[in-house]
C-alpha positions as CSV (number, residue, x, y, z in Angstrom):
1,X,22.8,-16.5,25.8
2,X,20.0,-15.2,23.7
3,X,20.4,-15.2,19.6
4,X,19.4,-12.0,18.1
5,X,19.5,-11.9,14.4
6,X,18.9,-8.6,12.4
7,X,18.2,-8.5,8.5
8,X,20.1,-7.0,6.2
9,X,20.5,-6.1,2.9
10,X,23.8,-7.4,1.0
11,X,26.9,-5.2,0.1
12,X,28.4,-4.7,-3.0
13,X,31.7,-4.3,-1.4
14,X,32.2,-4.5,2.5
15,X,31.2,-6.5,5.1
16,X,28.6,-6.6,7.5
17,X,28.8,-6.7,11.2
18,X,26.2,-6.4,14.4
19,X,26.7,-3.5,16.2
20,X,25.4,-2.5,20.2
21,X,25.5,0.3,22.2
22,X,25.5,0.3,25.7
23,X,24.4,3.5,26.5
24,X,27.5,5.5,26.1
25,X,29.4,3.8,22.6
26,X,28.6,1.7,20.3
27,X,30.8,-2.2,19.6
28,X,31.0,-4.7,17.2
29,X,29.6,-8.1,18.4
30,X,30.9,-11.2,17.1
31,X,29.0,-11.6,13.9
32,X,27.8,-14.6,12.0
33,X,25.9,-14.1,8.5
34,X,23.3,-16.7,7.2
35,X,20.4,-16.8,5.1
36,X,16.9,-17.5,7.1
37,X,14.3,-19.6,6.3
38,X,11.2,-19.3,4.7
39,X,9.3,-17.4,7.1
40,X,12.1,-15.0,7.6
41,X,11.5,-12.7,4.5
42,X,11.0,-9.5,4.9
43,X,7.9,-9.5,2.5
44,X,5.4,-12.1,2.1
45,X,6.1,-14.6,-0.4
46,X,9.8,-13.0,-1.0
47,X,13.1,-14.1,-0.9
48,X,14.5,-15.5,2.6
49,X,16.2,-12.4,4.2
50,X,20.0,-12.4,5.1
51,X,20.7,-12.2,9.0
52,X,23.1,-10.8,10.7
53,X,23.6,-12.8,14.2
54,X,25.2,-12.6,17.7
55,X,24.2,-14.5,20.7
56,X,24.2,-11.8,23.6
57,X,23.4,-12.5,27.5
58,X,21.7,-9.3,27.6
59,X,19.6,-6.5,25.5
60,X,20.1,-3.1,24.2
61,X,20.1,-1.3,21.0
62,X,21.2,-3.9,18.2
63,X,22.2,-2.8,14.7
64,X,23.6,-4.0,11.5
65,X,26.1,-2.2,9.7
66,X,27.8,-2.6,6.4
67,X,30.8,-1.2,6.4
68,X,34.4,-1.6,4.6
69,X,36.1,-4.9,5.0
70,X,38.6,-4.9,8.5
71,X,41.6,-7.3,8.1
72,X,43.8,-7.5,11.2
73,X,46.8,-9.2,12.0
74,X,49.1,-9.2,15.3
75,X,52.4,-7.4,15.2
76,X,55.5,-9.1,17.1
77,X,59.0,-8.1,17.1
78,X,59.7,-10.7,14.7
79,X,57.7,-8.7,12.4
80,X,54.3,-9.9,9.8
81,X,53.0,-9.3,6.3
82,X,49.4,-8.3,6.1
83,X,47.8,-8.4,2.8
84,X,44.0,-6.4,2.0
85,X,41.2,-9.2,1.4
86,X,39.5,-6.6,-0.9
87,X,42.2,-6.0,-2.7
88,X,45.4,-8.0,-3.0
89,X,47.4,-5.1,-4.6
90,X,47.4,-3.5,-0.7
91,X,50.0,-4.9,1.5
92,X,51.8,-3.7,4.9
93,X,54.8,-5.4,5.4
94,X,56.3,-4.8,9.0
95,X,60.5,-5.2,9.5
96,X,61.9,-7.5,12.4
97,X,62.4,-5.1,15.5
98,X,59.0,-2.9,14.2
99,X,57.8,-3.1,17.7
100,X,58.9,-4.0,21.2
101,X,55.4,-6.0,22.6
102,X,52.6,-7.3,20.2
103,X,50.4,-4.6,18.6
104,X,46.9,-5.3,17.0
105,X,46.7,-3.6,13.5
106,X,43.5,-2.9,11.0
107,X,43.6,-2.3,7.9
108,X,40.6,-0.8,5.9
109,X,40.2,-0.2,1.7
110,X,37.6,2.2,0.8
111,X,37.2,2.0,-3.0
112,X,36.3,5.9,-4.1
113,X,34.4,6.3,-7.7
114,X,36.8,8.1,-10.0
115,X,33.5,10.0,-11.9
116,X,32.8,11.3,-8.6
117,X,36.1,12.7,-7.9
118,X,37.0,14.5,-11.6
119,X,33.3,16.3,-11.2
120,X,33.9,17.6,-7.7
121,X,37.5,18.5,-8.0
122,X,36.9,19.5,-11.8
123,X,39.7,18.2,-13.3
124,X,38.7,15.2,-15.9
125,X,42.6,14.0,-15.6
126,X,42.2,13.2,-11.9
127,X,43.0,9.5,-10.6
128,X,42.9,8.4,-7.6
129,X,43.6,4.9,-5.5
130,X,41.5,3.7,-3.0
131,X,41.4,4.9,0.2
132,X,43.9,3.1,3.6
133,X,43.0,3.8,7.0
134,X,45.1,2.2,9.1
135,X,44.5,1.8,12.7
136,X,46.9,0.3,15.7
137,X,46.2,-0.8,19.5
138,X,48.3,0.4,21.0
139,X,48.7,3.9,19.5
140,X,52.8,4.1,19.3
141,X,55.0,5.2,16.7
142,X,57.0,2.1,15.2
143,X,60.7,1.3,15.5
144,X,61.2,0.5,12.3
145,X,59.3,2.0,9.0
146,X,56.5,0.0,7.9
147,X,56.5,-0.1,4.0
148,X,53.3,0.1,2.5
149,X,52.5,-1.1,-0.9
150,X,49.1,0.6,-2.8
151,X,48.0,-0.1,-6.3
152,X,48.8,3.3,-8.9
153,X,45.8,5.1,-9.7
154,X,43.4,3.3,-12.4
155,X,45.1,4.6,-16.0
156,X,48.5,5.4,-14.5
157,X,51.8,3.3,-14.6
158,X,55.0,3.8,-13.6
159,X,56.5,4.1,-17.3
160,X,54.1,7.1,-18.1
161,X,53.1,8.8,-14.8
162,X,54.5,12.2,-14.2
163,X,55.7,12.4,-11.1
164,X,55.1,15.8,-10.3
165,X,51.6,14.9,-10.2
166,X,51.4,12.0,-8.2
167,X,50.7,13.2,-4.4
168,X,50.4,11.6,-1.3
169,X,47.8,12.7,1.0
170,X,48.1,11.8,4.9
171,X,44.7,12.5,6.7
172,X,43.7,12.9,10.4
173,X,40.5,11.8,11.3
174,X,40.7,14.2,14.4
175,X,40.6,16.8,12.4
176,X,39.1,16.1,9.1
177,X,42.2,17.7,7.8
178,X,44.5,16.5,4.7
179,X,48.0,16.9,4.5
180,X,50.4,16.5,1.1
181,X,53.4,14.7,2.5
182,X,54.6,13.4,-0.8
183,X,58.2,15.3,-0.1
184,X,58.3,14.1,3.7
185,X,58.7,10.1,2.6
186,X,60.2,7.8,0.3
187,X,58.1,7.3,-2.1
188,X,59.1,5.0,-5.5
189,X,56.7,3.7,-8.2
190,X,57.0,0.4,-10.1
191,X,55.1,-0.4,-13.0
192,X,52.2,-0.9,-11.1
193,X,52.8,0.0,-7.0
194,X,53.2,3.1,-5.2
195,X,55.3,1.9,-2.3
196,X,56.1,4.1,0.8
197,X,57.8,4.0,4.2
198,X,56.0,5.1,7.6
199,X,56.6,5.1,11.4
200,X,52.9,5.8,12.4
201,X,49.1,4.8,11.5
202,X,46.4,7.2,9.8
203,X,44.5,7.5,6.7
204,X,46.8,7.6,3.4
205,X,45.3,8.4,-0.2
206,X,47.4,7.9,-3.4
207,X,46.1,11.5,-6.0
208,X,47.6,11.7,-9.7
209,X,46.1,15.3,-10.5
210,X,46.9,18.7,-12.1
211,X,46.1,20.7,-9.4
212,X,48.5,22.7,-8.0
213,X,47.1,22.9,-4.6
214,X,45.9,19.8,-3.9
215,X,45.4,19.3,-0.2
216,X,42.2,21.4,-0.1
217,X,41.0,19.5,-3.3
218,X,41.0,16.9,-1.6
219,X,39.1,17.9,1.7
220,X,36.6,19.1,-0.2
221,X,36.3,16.0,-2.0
222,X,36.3,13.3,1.3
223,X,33.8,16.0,2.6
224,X,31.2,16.1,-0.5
225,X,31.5,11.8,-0.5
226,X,30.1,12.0,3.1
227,X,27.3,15.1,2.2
228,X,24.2,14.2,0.4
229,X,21.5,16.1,-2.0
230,X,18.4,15.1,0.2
231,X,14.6,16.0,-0.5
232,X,11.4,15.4,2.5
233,X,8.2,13.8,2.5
234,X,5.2,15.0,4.1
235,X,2.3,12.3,3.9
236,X,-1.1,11.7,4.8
237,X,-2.9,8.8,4.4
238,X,-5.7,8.8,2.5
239,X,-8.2,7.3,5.2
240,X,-6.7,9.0,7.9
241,X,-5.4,12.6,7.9
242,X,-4.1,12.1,10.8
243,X,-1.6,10.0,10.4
244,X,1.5,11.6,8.9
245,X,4.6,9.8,7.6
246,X,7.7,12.0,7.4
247,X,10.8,11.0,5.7
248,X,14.5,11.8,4.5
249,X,15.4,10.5,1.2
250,X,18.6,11.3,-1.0
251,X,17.3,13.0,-4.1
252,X,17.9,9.9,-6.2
253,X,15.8,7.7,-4.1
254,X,12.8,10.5,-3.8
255,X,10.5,9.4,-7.0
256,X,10.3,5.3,-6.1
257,X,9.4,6.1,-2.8
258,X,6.6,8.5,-4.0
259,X,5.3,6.2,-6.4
260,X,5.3,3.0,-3.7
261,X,3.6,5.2,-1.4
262,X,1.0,7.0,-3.7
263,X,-1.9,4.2,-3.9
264,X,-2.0,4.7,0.0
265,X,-0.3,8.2,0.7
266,X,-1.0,12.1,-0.6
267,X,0.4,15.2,0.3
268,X,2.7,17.6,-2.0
269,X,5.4,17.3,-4.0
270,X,8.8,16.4,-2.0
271,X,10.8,19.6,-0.6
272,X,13.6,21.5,-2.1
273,X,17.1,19.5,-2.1
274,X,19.0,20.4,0.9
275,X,22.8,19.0,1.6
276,X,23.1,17.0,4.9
277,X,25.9,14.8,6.1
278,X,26.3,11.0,7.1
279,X,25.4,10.8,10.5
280,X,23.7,14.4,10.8
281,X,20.6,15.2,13.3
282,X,17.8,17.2,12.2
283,X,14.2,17.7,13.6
284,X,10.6,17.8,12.4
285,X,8.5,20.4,14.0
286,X,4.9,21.0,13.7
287,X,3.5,24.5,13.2
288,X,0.8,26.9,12.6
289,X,-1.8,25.1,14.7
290,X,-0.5,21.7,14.6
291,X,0.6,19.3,17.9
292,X,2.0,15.7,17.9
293,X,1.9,13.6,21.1
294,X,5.1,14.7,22.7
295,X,5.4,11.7,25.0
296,X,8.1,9.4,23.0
297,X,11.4,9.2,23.1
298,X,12.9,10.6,19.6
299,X,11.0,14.2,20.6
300,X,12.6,16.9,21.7
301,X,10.9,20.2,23.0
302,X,8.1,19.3,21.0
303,X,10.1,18.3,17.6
304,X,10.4,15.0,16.2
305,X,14.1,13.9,16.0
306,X,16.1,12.1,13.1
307,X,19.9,11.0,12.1
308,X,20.5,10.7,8.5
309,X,21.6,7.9,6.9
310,X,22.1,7.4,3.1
311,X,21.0,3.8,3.3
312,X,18.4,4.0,6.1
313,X,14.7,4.5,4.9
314,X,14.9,7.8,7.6
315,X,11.4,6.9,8.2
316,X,8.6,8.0,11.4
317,X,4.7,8.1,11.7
318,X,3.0,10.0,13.9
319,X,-0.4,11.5,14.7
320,X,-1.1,14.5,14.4
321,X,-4.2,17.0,15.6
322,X,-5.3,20.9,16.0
323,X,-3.5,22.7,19.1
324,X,-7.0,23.8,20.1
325,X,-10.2,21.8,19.6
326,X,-11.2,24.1,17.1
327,X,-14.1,22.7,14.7
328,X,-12.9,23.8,11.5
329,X,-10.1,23.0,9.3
330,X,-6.2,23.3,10.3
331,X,-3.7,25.1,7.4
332,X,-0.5,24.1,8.8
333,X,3.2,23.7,8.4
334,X,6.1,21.0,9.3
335,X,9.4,22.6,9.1
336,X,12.6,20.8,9.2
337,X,15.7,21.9,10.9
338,X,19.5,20.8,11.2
339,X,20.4,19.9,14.5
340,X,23.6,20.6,16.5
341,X,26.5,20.8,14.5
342,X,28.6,17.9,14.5
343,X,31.9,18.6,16.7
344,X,34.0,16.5,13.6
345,X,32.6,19.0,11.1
346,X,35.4,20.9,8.7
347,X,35.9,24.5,10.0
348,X,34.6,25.6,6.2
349,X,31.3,23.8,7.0
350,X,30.5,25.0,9.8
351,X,31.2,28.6,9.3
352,X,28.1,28.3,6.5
353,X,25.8,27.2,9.5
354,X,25.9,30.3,11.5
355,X,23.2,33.0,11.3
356,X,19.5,33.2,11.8
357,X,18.4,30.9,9.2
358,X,21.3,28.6,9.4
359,X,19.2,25.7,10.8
360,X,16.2,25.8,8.7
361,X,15.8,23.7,6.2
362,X,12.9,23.1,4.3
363,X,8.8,23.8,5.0
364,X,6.0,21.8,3.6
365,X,2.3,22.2,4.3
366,X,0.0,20.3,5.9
367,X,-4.3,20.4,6.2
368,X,-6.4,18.8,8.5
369,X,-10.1,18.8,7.6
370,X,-13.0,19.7,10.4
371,X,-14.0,17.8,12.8
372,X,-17.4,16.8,13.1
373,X,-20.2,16.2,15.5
374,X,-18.8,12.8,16.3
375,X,-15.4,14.7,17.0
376,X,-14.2,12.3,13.8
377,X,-12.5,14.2,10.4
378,X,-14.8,15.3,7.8
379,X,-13.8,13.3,5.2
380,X,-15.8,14.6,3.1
381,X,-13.5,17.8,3.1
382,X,-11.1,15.7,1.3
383,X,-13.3,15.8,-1.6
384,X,-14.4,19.0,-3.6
385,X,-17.1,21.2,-1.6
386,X,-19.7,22.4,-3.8
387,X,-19.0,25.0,-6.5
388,X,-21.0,27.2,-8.0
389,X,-18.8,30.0,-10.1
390,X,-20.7,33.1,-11.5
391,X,-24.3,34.7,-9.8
392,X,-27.5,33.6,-10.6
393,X,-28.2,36.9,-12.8
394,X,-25.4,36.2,-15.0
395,X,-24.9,32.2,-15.2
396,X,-23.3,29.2,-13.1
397,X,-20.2,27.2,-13.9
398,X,-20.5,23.8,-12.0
399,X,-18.4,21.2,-11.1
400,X,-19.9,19.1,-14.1
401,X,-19.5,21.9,-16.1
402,X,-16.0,22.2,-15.2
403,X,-15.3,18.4,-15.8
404,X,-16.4,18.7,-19.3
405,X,-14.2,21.9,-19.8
406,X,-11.1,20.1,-18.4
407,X,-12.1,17.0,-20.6
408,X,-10.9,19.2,-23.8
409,X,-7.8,21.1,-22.4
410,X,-5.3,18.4,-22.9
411,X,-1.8,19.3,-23.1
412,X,-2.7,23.2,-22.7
413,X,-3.0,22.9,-18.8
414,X,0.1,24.7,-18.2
415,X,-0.7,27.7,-20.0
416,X,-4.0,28.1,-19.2
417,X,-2.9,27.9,-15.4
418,X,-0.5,30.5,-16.3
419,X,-3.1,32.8,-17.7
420,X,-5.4,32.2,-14.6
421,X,-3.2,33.7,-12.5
422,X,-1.6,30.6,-10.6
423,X,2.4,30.5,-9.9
424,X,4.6,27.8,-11.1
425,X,5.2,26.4,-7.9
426,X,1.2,25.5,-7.6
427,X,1.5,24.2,-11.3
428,X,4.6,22.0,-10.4
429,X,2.7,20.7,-7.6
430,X,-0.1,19.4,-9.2
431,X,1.6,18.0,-12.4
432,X,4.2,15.6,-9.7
433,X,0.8,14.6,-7.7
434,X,-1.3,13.7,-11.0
435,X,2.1,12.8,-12.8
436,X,0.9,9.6,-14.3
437,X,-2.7,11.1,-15.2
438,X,-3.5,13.9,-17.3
439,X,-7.1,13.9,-17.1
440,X,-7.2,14.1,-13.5
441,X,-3.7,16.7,-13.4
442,X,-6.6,19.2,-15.7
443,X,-9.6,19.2,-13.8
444,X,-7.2,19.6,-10.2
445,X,-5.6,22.5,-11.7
446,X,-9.4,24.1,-12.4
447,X,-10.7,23.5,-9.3
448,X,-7.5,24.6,-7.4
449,X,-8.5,28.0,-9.3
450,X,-11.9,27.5,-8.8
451,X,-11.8,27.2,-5.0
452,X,-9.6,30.4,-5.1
453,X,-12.8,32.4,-6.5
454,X,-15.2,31.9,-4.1
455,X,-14.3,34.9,-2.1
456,X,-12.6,36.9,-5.4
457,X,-15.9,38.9,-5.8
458,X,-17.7,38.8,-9.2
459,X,-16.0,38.2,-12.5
460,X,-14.2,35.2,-12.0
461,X,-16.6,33.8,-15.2
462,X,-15.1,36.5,-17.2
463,X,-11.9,36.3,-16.3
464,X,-11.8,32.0,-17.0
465,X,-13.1,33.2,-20.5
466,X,-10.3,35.9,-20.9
467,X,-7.6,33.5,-19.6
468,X,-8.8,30.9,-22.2
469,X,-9.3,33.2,-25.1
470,X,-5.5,34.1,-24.3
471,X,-4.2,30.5,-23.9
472,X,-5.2,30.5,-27.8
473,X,-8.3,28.3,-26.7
474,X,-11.5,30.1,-28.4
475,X,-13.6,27.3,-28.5
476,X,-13.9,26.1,-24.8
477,X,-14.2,30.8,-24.5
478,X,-17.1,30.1,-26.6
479,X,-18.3,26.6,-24.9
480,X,-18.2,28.7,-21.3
481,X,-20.2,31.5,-22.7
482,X,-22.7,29.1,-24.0
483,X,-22.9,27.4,-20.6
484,X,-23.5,31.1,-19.0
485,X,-26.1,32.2,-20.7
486,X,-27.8,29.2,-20.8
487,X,-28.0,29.3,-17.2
488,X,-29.3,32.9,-17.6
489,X,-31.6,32.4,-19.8
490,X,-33.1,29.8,-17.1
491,X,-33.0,32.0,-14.3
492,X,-35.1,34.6,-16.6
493,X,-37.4,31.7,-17.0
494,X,-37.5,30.7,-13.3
495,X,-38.6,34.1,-12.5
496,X,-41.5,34.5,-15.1
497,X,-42.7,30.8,-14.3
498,X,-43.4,32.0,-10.6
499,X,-44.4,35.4,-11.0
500,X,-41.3,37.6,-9.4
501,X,-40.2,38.5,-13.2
502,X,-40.1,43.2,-12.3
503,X,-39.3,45.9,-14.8
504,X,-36.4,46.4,-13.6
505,X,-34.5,43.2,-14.4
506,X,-35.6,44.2,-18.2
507,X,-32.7,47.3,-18.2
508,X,-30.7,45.1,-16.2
509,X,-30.9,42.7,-19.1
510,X,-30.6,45.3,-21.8
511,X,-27.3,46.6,-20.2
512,X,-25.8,42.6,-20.1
């Protein structure tokens, strides 16, 4: 046998198992936890990582999973008593002649936040217990009822609960269905206990809530604790265009990753939030002039795929370059798209994922600079080209010119961006790339304009002056008029110094 040990990080609540699939399923391998050595931290100079461990007489795909603790017991006619290890309040007590042969039985708490429920469900008086799934090999209905013993929602006792709204909610994990089947059993409350009686295993949820309706609450609910408010990442690194990192986040997680990655990463701001479930495939594709090499295993037709998990880094890197060997620069896309839809997913769900558009998800761009004679990236393109704003008849803005305007603006940016003509969208993605400096969030913003008025035709000196004067900012209107004719009165002397000065440039003066 060979040892395989997999780090992980450590659960709050739960426990954490290794987990193989053999091509087909996936099953739990005897599982030892220990903390490694020195040289088994997952950063250099860190903290010893945790390990997961199996010894295994072959290899495959090797995971570890946290997931809610499973206590099991064995089941004989004489009957047993199992009691929750996460919570001691949780007991299944099985009668003498409960079965005719030995059954295995598995019992798992899920501990649900009670925040979480009263916002989705919008009812600040809900309470709920945790979560039972109970599970059985073999699968038969039991001989005797099983009484069941679950702790009253947090806030409720037996002296002041109302029992009209205290409801018991049977689920079918089939069927992603819930079913209020508080008038099918006997169900009695102590001071503290729900207690109930059943014949067969499922998922059982204790609700005290004023809804009238509740099962539908409540599938809404299990269904929004398994859906997440995700955002994308499209990077490239700095010294390499061509190397793209793509990643998932949920929403909450977006900004730390941003900032870790920034010193080493750039590209825009993260996508739009999008919902995706616990499990769910989507794909990356590359568009607009763009190819990836196709010839790995998580692409299909072309498309890069993932599965999303909240606590996975839903990570790739690739490399990417121009369809055709064009030699100058690529404007591209990636677009992300939903996969199949799961076959588990709530009827409700998946009618919203029909249509056209259904499996599209979120676009952000992409640019890769020129290549060059050496059939390497211009980095140079990275940088900003040359700029000269304005004619030589009527003045140059430069780029130092430029850097001493943006020097002054300050906390104006926004509106002077505004006044130039740029959207909000190009705004908000320049103040969440230079979030953390203003000086350099100023002069990106002027050059983004700037590079836009190369091919606007003449008056783009005018209108900068115009936008300024409006933004309530005379004095850089008057520092940029300055600068202007400076540079025509330089011209003027440029000409006269090597003879080319003509009468007609005087009218063409006298009419400036």
């Amino acid at each position: 046998p060979v040892e395989v040990c997999v780090p992980y990080h450590r659960a709050k609540r739960g426990e954490v198992v290794l987990r193989t699939f053999d091509g087909q399923s996936w099953s739990t391998l005897p599982t030892e936890l220990r903390k490694g050595s020195e040289e088994h931290s997952c950063h250099p100079g860190g903290r010893p990582a945790r390990l997961a461990c199996s010894s295994v007489n072959h290899f495959s795909w090797f995971m570890a999973v946290s997931r809610p603790v499973r206590d099991t017991c064995s089941v004989t006619p004489a009957g047993a008593l199992l009691v929750s290890s996460s919570d001691p309040g949780i007991k299944l007590q099985f009668p003498p002649d409960s079965t005719a042969q030995t059954r295995a039985i598995t019992l798992q708490v899920l501990q649900v936040s009670e925040l979480e429920v009263q916002a989705l469900c919008g009812d600040p008086q809900a309470r709920v217990s945790p979560l039972l799934c109970l599970s059985q090999t073999p699968t038969l209905h039991f001989l005797q009822p099983v009484r069941v013993q679950i702790p009253l929602p947090p806030g409720v006792t037996g002296h002041t609960a109302d029992s009209s709204l205290l409801h018991l909610l049977h689920g079918d994990p089939t069927a992603q269905t819930w079913t209020d089947i508080t008038s099918q059993v006997s169900l009695y409350v102590t001071h503290l206990y729900a207690v109930f009686y059943i014949t067969h295993f499922s998922w059982y949820w204790l609700w005290y809530t004023t809804q009238r309706c509740v099962s539908g609450v409540v599938r809404k609910v299990y269904q929004r604790l398994k859906q997440f408010k995700v955002q994308f990442l499209v990077l490239q690194r700095k010294m390499d265009p061509a190397q793209v990192l793509l990643q998932c986040l949920p929403a909450n997680k977006i900004e730390g990753r941003v900032q870790s990655l920034s010193e080493q990463y750039d590209g825009p701001q993260p996508s739009d939030l999008c919902d995706l479930l616990e499990g769910e495939q989507f794909f990356a594709g590359f568009e607009r002039g763009l190819d990836i090499v196709t010839d790995r295993p998580d692409c299909v037709e072309g498309r890069l795929c993932f599965v999303f998990y909240s606590s996975l880094k839903n990570v790739k890197e690739v490399y990417v370059c121009p369809t055709q060997r064009q030699k100058g620069p690529v404007r591209g896309q990636v677009s992300f798209y939903r996969g199949e839809i799961p076959s588990n997913l709530p009827e409700e769900v998946a009618r919203k994922r029909k249509g056209p558009d259904s499996q599209w998800l979120a676009t952000l761009p992409l640019r890769l600079p020129a290549l060059n004679s050496e059939n390497s990236f211009n980095m140079e393109e990275l940088q900003y080209p040359p700029l000269n704003l304005g004619d030589p008849e009527s003045g140059y803005l430069t780029e130092a010119n430029l850097l001493s305007i943006s020097l002054q603006i300050g906390q104006d940016w926004r509106v002077i961006g505004i006044n130039l003509g740029m959207s909000y969208e190009e705004l908000d993605r320049i103040q969440y790339k230079y979030r953390d400096n203003l000086g350099a969030l100023v002069l990106d913003m002027l050059f983004h304009w700037a590079q836009g008025q190369r091919n606007a035709g003449s008056g783009s000196v005018s209108r900068l002056v115009a936008a300024m004067i409006e933004s309530g900012r005379r004095d850089l209107a008057e520092e940029i008029e300055d600068i202007v004719s400076l540079g025509k009165r330089k011209y003027t002397e440029s000409l006269k110094r090597v003879g080319l000065e003509t009468e007609s440039s005087s009218p063409r003066e006298a009419q400036q």
